[in-house]
LOKEDO-948374 format. One line per field, with one value per residue: residue number from 1; residue in one letter; x, y, z of N, C-alpha, C in turn. Coordinates in Angstrom, 1 decimal, m for minus. Layout:
N
tipa = NUM ...
zaro = A ...
n_px = X ...
n_py = Y ...
n_pz = Z ...
ca_px = X ...
ca_py = Y ...
ca_pz = Z ...
c_px = X ...
c_py = Y ...
c_pz = Z ...
//
This chain:
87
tipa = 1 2 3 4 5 6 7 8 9 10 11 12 13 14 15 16 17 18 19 20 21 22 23 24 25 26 27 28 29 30 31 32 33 34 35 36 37 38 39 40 41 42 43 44 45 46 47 48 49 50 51 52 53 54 55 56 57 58 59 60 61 62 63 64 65 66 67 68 69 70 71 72 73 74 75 76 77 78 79 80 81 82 83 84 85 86 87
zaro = X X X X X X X X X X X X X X X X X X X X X X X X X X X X X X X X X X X X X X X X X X X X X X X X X X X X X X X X X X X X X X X X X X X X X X X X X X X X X X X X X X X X X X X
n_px = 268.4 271.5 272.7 275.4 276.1 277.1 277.8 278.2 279.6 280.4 283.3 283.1 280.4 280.6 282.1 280.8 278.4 279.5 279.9 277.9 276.6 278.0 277.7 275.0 275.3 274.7 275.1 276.3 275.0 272.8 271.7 270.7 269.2 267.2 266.6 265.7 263.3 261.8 260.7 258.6 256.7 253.6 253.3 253.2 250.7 251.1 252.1 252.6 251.6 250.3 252.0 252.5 251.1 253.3 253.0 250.5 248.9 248.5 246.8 244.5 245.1 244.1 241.5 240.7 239.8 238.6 238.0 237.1 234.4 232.8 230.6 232.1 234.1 232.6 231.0 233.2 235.3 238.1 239.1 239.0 240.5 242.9 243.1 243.5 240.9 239.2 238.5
n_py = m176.3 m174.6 m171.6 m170.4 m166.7 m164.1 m160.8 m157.4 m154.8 m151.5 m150.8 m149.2 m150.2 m152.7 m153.1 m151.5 m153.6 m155.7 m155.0 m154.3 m157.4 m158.3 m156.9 m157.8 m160.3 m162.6 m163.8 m162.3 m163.5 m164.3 m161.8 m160.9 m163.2 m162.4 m160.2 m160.0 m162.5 m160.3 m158.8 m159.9 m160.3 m158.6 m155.5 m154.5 m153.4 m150.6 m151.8 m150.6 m148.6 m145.5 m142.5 m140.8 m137.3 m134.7 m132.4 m130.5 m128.9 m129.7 m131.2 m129.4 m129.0 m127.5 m127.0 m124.8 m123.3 m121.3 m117.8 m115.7 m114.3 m111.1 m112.2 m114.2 m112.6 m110.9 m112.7 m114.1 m112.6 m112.6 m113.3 m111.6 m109.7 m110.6 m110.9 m108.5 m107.0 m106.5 m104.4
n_pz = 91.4 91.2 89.2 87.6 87.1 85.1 86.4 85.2 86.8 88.1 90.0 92.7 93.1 93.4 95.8 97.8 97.7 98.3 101.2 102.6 102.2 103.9 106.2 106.7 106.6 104.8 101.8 98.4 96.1 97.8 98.6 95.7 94.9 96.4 96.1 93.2 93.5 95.1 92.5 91.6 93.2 94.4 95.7 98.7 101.6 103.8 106.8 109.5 112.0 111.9 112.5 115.1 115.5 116.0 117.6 119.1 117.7 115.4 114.8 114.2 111.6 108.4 109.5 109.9 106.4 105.2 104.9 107.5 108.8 109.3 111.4 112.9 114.0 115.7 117.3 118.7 120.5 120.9 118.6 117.1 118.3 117.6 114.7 114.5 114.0 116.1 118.8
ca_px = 269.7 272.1 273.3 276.7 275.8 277.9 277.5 279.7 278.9 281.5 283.9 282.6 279.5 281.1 282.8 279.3 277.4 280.0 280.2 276.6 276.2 279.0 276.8 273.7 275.6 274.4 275.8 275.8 274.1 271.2 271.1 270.3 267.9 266.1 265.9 265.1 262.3 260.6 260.1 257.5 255.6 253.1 253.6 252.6 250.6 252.0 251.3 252.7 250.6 250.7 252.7 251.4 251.7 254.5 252.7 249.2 248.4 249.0 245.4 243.9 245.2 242.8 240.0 240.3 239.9 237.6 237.9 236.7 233.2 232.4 230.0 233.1 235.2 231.5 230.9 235.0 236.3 239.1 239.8 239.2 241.1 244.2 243.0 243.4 239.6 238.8 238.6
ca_py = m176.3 m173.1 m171.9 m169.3 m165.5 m163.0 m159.5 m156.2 m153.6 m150.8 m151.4 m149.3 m150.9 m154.3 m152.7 m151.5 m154.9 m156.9 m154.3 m154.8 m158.6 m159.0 m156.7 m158.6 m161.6 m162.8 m163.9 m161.2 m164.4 m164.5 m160.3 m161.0 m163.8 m161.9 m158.7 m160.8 m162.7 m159.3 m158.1 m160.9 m160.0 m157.5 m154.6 m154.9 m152.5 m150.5 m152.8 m149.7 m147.6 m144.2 m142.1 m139.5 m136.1 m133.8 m131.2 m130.6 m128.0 m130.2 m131.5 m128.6 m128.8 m127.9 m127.0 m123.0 m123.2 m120.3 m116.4 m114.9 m113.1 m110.3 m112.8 m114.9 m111.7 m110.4 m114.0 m114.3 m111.1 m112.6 m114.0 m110.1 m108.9 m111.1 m110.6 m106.9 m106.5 m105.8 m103.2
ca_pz = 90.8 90.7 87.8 87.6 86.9 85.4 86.3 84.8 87.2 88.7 91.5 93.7 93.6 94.1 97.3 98.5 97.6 99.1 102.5 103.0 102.3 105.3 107.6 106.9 107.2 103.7 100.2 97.1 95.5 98.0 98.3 94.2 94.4 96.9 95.1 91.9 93.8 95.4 91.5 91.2 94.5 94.8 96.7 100.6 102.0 104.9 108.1 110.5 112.3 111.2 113.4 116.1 115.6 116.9 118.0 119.4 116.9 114.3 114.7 114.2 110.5 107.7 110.1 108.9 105.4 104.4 105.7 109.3 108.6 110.7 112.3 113.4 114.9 116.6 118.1 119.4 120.5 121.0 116.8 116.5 118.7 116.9 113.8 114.5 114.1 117.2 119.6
c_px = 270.2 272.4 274.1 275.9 277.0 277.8 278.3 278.7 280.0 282.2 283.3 281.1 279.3 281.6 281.2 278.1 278.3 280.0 278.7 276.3 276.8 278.2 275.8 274.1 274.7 275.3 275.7 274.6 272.8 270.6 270.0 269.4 266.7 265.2 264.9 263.6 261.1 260.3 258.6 256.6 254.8 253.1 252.9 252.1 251.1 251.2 251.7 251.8 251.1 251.1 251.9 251.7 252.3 254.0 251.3 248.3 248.5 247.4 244.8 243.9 244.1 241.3 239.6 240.3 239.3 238.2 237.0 235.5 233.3 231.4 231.0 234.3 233.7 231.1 232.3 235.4 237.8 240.1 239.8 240.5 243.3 244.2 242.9 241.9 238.5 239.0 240.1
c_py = m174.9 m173.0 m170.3 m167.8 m164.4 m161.5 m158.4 m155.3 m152.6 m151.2 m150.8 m150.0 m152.3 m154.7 m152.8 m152.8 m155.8 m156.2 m154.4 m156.1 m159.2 m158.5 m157.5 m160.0 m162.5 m163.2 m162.4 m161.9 m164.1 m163.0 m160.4 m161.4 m162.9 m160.6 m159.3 m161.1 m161.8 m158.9 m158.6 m160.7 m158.6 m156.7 m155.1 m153.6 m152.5 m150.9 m151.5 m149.1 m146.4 m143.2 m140.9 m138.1 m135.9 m133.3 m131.1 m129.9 m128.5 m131.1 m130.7 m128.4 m128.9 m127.5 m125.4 m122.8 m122.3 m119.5 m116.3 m114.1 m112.6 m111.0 m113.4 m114.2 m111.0 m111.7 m114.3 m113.2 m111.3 m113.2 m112.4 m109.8 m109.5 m110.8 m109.0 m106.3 m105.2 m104.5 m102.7
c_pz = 90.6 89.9 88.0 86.7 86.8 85.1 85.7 85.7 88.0 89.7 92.7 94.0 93.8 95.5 97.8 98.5 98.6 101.2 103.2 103.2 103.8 106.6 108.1 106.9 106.1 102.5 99.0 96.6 96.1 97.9 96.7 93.9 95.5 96.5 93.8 92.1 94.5 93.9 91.0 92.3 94.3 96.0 98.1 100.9 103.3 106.2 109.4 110.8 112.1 112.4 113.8 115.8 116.4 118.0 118.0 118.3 115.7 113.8 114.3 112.2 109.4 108.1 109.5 107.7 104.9 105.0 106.9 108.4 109.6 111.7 113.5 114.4 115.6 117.5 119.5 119.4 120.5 119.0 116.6 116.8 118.1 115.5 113.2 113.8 114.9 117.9 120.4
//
């Protein structure tokens, strides 16, 4: 059984409720009970796969966390020679 609902809420947000229900091709009513009936649902966890990095270097993140010892620029002349170590 329905039962009549009355809301006080701004105009523009009567414009924008009703400019949406027409895109989705929907009622305000059911927008309402639908909102209403997600407050009773527990959350969903997220079913997407987690998206790829951009950028290849993006992997690498996190992996340098400490300082360069002089072992580290005498091993790789080349982290010296960036890290203006080197020769």
């Amino acid at each position: 059984m329905k039962t009549k609902l009355t809301l006080s809420i701004s105009r523009s947000r009567v414009r924008r409720v009703k400019a949406y229900s027409a895109r989705h091709r929907k009622s305000v009513s059911e927008l309402v009970e639908t909102f209403i009936d997600s407050l009773a649902e527990p959350a969903k966890p997220a079913t997407t796969k987690p998206t790829k990095k951009k950028y290849l270097v993006d992997r690498f993140a996190g992996i340098l966390t400490g300082k360069f010892t002089d072992e580290d620029y005498k091993n790789d002349p080349r982290l010296a020679r960036i890290m203006g170590k080197g020769k």
